[in-house]
C-alpha positions in Angstrom: 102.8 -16.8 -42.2 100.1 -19.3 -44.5 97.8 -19.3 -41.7 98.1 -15.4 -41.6 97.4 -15.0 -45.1 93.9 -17.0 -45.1 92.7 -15.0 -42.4 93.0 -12.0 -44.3 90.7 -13.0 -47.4 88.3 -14.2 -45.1 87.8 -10.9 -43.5 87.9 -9.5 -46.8 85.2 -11.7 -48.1 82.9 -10.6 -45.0 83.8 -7.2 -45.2 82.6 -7.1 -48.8 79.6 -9.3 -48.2 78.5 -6.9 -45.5 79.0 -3.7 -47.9 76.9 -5.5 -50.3 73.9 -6.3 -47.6 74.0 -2.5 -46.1 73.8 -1.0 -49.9 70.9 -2.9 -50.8 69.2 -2.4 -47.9 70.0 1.3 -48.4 68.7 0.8 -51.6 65.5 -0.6 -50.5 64.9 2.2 -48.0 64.5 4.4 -50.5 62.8 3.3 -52.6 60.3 2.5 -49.6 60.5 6.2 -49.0 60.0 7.2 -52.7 56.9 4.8 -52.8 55.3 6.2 -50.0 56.2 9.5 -51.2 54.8 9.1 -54.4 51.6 7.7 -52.4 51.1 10.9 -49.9 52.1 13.2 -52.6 50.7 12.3 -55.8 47.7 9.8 -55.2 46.5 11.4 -52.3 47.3 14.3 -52.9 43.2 15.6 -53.2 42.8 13.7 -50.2 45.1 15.0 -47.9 44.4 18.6 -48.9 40.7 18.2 -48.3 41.5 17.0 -45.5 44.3 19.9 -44.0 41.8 22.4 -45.2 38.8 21.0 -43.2 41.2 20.8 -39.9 42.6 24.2 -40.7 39.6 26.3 -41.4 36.0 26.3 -41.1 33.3 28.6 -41.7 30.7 28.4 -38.7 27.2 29.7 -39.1 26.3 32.6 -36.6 22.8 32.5 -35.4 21.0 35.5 -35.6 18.8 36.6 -31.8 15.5 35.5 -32.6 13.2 39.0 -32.4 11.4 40.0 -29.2 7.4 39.7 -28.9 5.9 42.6 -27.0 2.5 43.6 -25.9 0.9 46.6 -27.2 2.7 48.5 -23.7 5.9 47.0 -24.3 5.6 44.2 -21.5 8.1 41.3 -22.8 5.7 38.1 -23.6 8.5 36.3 -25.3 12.2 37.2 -24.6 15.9 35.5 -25.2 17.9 34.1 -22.3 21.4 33.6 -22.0 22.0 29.6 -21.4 24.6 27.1 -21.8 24.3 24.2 -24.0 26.4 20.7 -24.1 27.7 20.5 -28.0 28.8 17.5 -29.7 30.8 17.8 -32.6 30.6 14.4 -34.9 34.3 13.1 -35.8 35.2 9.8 -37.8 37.9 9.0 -35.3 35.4 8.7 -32.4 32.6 6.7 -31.4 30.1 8.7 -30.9 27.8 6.9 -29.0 30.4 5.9 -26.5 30.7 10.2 -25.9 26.9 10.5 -25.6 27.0 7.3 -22.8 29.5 8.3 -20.8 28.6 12.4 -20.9 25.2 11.4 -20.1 26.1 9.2 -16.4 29.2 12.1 -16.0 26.7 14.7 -16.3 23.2 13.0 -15.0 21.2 14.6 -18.3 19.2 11.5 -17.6 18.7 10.9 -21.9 16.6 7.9 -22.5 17.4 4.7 -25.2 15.0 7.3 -27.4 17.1 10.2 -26.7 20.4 8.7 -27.4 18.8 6.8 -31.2 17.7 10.1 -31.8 20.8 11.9 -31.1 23.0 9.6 -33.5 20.7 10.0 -35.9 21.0 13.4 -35.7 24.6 13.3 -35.6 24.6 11.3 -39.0 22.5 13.6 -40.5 22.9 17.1 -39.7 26.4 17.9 -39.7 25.1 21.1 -41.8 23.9 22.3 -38.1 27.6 22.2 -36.9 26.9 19.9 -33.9 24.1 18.2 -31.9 22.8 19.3 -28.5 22.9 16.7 -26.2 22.0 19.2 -23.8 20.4 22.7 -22.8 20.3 24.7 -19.5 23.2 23.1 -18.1 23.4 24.0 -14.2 26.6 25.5 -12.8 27.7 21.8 -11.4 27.1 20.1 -14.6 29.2 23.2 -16.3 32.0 22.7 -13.8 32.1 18.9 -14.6 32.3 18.8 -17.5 35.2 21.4 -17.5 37.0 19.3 -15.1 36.9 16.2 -17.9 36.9 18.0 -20.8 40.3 16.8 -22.1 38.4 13.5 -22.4 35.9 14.9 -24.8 37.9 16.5 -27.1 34.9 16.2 -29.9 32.2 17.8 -26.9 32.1 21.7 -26.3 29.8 23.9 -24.0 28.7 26.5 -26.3 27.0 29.5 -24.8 23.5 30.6 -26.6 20.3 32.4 -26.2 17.5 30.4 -25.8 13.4 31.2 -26.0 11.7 32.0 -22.6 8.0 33.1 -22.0 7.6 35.0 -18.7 4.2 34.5 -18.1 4.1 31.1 -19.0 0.7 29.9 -19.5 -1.0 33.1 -20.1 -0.4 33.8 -23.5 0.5 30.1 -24.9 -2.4 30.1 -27.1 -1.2 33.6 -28.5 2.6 33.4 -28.8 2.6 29.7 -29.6 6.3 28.5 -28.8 9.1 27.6 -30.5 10.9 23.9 -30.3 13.6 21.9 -31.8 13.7 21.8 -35.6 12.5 17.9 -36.5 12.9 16.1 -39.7 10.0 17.6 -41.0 10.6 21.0 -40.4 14.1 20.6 -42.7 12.4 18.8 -45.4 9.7 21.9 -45.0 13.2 24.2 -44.9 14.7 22.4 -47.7 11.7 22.3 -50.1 11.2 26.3 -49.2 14.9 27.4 -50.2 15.3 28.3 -46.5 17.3 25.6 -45.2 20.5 27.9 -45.8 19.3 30.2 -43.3 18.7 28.1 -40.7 22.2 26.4 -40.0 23.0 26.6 -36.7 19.8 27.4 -35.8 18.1 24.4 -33.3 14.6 25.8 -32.8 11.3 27.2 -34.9 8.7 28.5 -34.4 5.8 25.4 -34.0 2.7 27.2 -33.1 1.1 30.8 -32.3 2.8 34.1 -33.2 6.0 32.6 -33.1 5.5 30.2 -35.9 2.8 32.5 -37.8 5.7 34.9 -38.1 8.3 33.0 -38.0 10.4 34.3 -41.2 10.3 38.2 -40.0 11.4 36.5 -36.3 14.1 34.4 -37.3 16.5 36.9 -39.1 19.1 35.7 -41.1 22.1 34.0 -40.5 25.9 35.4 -40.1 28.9 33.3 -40.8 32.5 33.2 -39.3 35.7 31.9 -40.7 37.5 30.3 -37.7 41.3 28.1 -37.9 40.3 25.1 -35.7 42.4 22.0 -34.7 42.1 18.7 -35.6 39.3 18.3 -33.1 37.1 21.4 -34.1 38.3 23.4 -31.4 38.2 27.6 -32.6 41.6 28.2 -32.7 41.4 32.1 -33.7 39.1 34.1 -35.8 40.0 34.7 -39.5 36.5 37.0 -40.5 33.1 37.6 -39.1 29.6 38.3 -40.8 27.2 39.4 -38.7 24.1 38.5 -38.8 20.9 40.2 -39.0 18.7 39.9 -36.0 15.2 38.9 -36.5 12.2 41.9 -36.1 10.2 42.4 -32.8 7.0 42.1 -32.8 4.5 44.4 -30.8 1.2 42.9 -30.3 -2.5 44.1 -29.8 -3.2 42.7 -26.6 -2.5 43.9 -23.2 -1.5 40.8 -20.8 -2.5 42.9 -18.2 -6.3 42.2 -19.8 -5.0 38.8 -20.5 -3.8 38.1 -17.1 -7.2 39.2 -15.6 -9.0 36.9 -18.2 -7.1 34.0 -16.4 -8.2 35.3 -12.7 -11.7 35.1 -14.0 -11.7 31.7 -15.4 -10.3 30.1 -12.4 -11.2 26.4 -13.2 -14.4 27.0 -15.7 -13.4 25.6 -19.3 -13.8 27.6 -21.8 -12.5 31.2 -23.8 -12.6 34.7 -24.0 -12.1 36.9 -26.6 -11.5 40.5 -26.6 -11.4 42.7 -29.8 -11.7 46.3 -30.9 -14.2 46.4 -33.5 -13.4 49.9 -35.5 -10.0 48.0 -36.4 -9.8 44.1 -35.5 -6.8 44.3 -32.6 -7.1 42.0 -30.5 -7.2 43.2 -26.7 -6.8 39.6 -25.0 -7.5 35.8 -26.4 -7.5 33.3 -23.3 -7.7 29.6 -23.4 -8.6 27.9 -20.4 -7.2 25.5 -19.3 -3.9 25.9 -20.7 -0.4 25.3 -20.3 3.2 26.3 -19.5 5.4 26.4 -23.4 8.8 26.5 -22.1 9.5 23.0 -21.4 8.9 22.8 -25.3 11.9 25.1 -25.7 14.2 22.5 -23.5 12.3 19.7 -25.5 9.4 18.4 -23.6 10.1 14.9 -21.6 7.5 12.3 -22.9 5.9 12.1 -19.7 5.3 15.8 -19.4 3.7 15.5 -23.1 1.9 12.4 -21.8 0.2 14.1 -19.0 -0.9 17.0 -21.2 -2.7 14.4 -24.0 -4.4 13.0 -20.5 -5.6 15.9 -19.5 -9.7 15.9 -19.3 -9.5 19.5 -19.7 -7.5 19.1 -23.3 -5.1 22.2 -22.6 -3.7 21.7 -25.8 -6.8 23.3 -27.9 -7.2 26.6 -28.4 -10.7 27.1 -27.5 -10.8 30.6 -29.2 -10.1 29.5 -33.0 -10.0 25.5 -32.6 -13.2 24.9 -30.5 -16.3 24.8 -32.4 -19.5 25.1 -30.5 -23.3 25.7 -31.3 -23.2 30.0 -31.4 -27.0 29.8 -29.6 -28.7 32.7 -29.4 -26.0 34.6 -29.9 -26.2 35.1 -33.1 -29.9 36.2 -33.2 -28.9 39.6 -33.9 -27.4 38.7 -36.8 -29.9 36.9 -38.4 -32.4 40.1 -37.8 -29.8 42.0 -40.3 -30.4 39.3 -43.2 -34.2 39.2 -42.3 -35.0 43.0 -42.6 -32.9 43.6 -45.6 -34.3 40.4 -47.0 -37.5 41.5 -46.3 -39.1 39.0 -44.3 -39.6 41.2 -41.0 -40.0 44.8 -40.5 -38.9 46.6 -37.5 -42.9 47.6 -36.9 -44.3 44.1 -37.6 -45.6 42.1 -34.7 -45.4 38.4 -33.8 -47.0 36.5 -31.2 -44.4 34.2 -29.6 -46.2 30.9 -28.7 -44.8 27.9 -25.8 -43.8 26.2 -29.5 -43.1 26.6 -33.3 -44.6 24.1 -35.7 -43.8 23.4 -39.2 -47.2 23.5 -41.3 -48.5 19.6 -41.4 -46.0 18.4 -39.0 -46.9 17.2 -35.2 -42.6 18.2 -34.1 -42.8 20.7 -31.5 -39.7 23.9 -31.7 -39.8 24.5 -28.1 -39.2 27.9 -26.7 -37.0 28.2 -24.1 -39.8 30.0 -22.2 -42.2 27.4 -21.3 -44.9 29.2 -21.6 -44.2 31.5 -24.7 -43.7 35.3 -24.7 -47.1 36.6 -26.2 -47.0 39.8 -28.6 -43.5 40.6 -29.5 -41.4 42.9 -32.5 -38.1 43.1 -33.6 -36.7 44.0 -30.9 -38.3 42.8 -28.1 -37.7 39.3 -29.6 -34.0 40.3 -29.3 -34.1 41.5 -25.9 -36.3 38.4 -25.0 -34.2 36.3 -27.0 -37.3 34.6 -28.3 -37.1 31.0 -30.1 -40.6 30.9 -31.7 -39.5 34.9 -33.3 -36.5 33.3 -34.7 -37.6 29.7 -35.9 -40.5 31.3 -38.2 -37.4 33.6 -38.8 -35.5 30.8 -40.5 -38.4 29.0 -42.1 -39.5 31.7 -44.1 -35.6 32.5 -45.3 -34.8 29.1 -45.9 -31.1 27.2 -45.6 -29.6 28.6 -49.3 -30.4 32.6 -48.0 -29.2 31.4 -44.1 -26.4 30.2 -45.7 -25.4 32.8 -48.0 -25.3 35.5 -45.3 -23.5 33.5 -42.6 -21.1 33.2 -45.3 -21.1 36.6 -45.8 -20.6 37.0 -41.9 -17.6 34.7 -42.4 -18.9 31.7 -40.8 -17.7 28.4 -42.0 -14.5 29.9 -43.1 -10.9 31.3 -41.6 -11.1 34.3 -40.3 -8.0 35.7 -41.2 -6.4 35.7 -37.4 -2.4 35.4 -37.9 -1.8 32.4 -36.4 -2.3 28.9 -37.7 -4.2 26.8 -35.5 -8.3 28.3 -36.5 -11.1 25.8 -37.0 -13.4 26.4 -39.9 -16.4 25.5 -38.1 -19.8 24.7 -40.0 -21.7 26.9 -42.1 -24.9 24.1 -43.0 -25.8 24.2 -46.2 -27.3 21.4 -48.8 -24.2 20.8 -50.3 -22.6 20.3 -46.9 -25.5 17.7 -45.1 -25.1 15.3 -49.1 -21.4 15.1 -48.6 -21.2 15.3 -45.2 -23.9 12.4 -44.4 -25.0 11.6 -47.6 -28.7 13.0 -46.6 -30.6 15.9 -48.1 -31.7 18.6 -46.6 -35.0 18.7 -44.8 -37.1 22.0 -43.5 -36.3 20.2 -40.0 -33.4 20.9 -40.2 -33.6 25.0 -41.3 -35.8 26.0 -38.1 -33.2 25.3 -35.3 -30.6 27.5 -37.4 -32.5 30.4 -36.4 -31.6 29.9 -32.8 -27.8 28.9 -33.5 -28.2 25.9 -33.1 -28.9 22.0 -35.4 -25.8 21.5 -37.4 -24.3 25.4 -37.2 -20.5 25.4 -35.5 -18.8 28.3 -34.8 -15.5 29.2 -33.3 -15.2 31.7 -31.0 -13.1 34.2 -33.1 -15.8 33.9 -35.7 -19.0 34.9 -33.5 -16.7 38.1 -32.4 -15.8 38.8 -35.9 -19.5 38.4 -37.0 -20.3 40.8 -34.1 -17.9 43.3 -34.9 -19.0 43.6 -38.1 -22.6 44.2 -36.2 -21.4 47.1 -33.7 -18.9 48.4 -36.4 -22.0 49.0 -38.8 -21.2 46.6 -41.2 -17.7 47.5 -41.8 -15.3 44.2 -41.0 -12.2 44.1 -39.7 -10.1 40.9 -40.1 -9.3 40.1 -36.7 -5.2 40.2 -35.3 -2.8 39.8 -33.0 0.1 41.9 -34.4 0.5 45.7 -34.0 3.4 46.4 -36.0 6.9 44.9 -36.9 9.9 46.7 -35.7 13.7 46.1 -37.3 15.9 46.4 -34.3 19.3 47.4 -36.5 17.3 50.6 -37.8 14.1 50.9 -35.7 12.0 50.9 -39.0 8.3 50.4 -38.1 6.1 48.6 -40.4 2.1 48.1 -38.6 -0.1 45.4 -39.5 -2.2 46.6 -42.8 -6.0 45.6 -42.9 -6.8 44.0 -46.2 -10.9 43.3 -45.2 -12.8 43.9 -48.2 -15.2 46.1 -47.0 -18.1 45.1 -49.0 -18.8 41.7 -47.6 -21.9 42.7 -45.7 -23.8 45.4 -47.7 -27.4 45.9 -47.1 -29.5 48.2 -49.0 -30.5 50.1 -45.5 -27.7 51.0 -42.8 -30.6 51.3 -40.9 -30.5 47.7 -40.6 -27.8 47.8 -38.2 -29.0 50.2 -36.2 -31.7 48.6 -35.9 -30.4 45.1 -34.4 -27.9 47.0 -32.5 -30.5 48.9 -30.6 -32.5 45.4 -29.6 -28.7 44.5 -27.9 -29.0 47.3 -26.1 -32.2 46.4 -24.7 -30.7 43.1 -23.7 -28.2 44.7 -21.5 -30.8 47.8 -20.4 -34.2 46.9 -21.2 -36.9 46.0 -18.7 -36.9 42.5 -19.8 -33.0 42.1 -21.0 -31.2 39.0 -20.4 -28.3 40.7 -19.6 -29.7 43.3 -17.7 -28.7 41.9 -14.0 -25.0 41.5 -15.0 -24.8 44.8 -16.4 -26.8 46.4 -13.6 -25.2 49.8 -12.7 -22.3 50.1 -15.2 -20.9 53.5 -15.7 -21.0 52.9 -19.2 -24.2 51.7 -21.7 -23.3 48.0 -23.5 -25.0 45.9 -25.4 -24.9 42.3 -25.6 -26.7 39.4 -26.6 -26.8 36.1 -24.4 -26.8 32.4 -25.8 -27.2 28.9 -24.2 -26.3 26.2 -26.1 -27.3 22.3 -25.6 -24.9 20.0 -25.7 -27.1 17.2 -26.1 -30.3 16.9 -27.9 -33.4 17.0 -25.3 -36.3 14.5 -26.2 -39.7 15.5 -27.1 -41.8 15.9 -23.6 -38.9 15.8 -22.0 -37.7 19.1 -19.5 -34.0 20.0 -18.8 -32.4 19.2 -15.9 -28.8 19.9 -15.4 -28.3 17.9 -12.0 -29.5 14.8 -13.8 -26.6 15.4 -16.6 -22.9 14.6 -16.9 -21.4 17.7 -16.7 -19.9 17.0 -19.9 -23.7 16.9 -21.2 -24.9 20.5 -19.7 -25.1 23.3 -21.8 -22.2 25.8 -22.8 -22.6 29.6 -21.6 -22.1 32.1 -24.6 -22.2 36.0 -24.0 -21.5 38.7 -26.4 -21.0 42.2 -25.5 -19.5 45.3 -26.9 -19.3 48.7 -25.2 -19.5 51.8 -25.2 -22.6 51.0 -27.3 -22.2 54.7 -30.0 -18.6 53.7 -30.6 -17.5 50.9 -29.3 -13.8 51.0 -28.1 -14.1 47.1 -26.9 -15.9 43.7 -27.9 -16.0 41.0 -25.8 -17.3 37.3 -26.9 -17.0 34.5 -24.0 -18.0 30.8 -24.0 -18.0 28.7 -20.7 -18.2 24.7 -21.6 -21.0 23.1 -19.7 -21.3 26.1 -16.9 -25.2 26.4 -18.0 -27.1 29.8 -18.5 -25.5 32.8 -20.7 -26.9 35.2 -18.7 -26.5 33.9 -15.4 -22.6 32.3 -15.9 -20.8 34.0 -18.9 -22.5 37.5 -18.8 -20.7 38.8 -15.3 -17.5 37.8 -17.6 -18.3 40.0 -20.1 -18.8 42.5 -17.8 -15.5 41.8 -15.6 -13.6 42.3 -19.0 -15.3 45.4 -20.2 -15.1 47.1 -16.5 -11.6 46.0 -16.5 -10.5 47.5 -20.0 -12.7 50.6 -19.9 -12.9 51.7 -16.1 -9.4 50.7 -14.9 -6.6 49.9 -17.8 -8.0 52.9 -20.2 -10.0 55.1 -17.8 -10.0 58.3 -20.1 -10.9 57.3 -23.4 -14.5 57.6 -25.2 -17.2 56.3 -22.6 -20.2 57.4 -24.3 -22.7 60.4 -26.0 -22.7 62.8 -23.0 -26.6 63.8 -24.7 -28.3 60.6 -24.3 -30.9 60.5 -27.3 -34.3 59.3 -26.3 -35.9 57.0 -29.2 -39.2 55.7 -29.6 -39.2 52.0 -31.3 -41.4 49.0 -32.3 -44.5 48.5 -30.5 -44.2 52.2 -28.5 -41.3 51.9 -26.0 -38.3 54.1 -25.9 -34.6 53.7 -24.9 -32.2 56.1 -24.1 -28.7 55.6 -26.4 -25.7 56.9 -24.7 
């Protein structure tokens, strides 16, 4: 019975012991639980909400379609194609670099050691774009790939877009320009413009041509759409959607049709070709040659694609039309007749007897005409049609650099002229002013006589010598040169056309007269007896006029003869031809520049033509084609031309 009774305490002891133990761990629990309770609930409580509400909801930016460029017939130069891009969405929980490896052997986007730095770089900084694009124009196999593995790339989407494309590829690259992946410049650009806003979501701007020019009106403005999402970003469902508004189309003046035929002509010359209605400044067709294909900008160009485009000799990357700046050659004689009659320093009756040479008074340097044997008794506009040096040196002495220069200005040389796009050369309008800061040097008579003939230190760019000549054939009224046509809004097909804001009294001369005058000696270049341009223009069913120019490249020594076989070809002279047509009312103006092809009348005349026969005869057959009187005028030293 003792033995019984000790038993009994003992398991009462234990019993209670163990009570004790279970309570107090109990007791422990929950405090545990009220501790980490108070820590979820009331210090981070901010935190956690911030964080619900970023895996809950979002608000993604919409991209707006970027607006459509047309021709002036409605052809599509720049469009919007449906493609499918490879997303990545930056999260904390996953290393992003290890995605942008292993997408990047899964899906054989062949990204370099650049590609990939750039791309976390990106990632790290523009989460405000809502994703980086590791990559465009995914193929069918690379789409069904990825959707094969996509549970392993829960932070990597394929997002359908629109994406630039230009049809006729490099035909109109100097025009349209191209858009390409926004860069860190372009959002500190954004950001310091108040624009930045607008552009999330967006990947591309515009980076050259109409398509940066105009780039605002193009882009639209951007939607928004409040979407529930999981804890990976994945669009759950659709809470609310802001559209946005699509960017305007853009009608252009030109016709690629003219454009495309520009390209068929050039074949492998280098060089440009402008053409331009003068009664209003559209542009008909601006080619580049060589040139080069813009949509592997779009995709983002591979460095040796850009490579091989910096190597190229021919330099497809200038725009030879508003970048290149040449010697204008004889050209511009024409022009320089307007400032000399209403300056008084020639008269349309006066005489001039063109010697083998020009010489300043008490200097031995010989002006050598480029007839070798001179051109005898000669006026106004028989210098013109004979494009005579020795008419146009004395020309230039007597007016002096300040007057030279004040009417070139006048013409627009040596400044923009106004074209809407961004890439125009200011060329070089000599002055005094220019040679002391350009060379530190003054100015010497020497260098005054070969202005006269376009050439010593006078640049010009190709728009601005068919500007200057518009102004010629449109009588003196100018007309800012441009691409656009008008600006349509596709959500209420408002129209808004391009508005001319040319002052119109940049050229005034106290005679109209004047231009008459120096018009009239171009059309005896293209249908006189002795006309430079008279064998390319021979038997056109329309009357032109034009004025021819051959510049040198390199300076020829005194004595010394020309001799293009014993030249680099990079050393022969450049081929300049201006013509406008029909020659009452001109409907079409064409300007053309050949590098190093030799002779203006022999090489870049028959362009001229090409492009006037094309535009007139066969694109626009039944407009204006001339004065069905032709008018019989005497002139100068007793000849006559009949105007049509």
């Amino acid at each position: 019975m003792g033995k019984q009774n000790r038993n009994e305490e003992l398991e009462l002891r234990v019993f209670r012991s163990r009570v004790f133990i279970c309570i107090g761990i109990s007791i422990l629990m929950v405090v545990i639980l009220f501790c980490n309770l108070y820590y979820l609930q009331i210090i981070s409580y901010q935190d956690y909400k911030t964080r619900s509400n970023e895996n809950s909801i979002k608000v993604m930016p919409v991209v707006p379609p970027r607006g459509i460029i047309y021709d002036r017939n409605l052809v599509v130069l720049a469009d919007n194609a449906p493609v499918y891009h490879l997303v990545l969405f930056p999260n904390k929980q996953i290393k992003t670099k290890d995605t942008i490896v292993e997408l990047d052997k899964l899906l054989e986007l062949n990204l370099s050691e650049k590609d990939i730095s750039r791309l976390l770089y990106e990632s790290k900084t523009r989460k405000r774009f809502s994703g980086v694009e590791l990559s465009n124009f995914l193929s069918e196999e690379q789409i069904a790939t990825f959707a094969v593995n996509s549970y392993k790339y829960p932070n990597a989407q394929i997002v359908a877009n629109l994406k630039r494309y230009y049809p006729f590829a490099d035909i109109t690259t100097h025009t349209t320009g191209y858009v390409s992946r926004i860069n860190q410049n372009d959002v500190k650009k954004l950001a310091s413009s108040g624009k930045l806003e607008n552009y999330e979501g967006s990947t591309e701007i515009g980076k050259l041509g109409i398509e940066k020019f105009y780039e605002d009106s193009l882009h639209g403005e951007t939607g928004s759409t409040k979407v529930e999402v999981n804890s990976h970003g994945q669009v759950i469902r659709t809470l609310n959607y802001e559209p946005p508004v699509p960017g305007k189309d853009l009608k252009l003046t030109i016709d690629i049709r003219l454009q495309y035929y520009a390209q068929e002509i050039f074949g492998h010359m280098k060089g440009a070709v402008v053409a331009i209605d003068p009664s209003n400044g559209e542009i008909l067709a601006m080619y580049s040659n060589p040139s080069y294909d813009p949509n592997p900008f779009v995709r983002g160009i591979r460095s040796g694609e850009y490579k091989r485009l910096l190597d190229n000799p021919g330099h497809p990357l200038i725009n030879r039309a508003t970048q290149g700046g040449y010697a204008p050659a004889s050209t511009v004689k024409p022009l320089l007749c307007v400032m000399g009659l209403n300056e008084k320093l020639i008269t349309t009756k006066g005489n001039f007897f063109g010697a083998p040479y020009f010489k300043l008074p008490g200097s031995t340097h010989q002006f050598r005409d480029w007839r070798a044997w001179g051109h005898g008794w000669m006026d106004l506009y028989r210098a013109i049609e004979i494009s005579a040096d020795t008419y146009f040196y004395d020309l230039a002495y007597r007016a002096g650099i300040n007057r030279i220069h004040d009417y070139l200005d006048r013409y627009g040389f040596g400044k923009k002229t106004g074209i809407d796009i961004s890439e125009e050369s200011l060329g070089i309008n000599p002055s005094r002013d220019w040679k002391k800061s350009r060379f530190n040097q003054q100015w010497h008579l020497g260098d005054t006589v070969p202005i006269g003939i376009g050439q010593g230190y006078w640049t010009s760019t190709l728009m601005q010598l068919a500007k200057a000549h518009a102004t010629l054939a449109n009588r003196g009224v100018t007309r800012t040169p441009h691409l656009l046509k008008e600006m349509v809004d596709p959500t209420t097909n408002e129209i808004t056309a391009y508005t001319q804001e040319e002052p119109e009294d940049t050229l005034k001369v106290t005679d109209p007269q004047y231009f008459e005058d120096c018009r009239i000696g171009m059309y005896l270049v293209v249908n006189g007896p002795e006309g430079t341009g008279r064998r390319a223009f021979f038997g056109a069913k329309y009357k032109a006029a034009g004025k021819s120019g051959t510049a040198q490249v390199v300076s020829i020594k005194q004595g010394e003869k020309y001799n293009a076989a014993k030249l680099k070809v990079e050393h022969r002279d450049n081929a300049l031809f201006v013509a406008y047509a029909p020659f009452k009312q001109p409907r079409i103006l064409v300007a053309v520049i050949l590098e190093n092809e030799g002779g203006g009348s022999t090489k870049a005349a028959p362009v001229a033509r090409a492009m006037i026969d094309k535009y007139l005869l066969d694109l626009y057959p039944n407009g204006y084609m001339g004065d069905p009187n032709p008018q019989v005028v005497k002139f100068g030293m007793g000849g006559t031309v009949v105007l049509q």
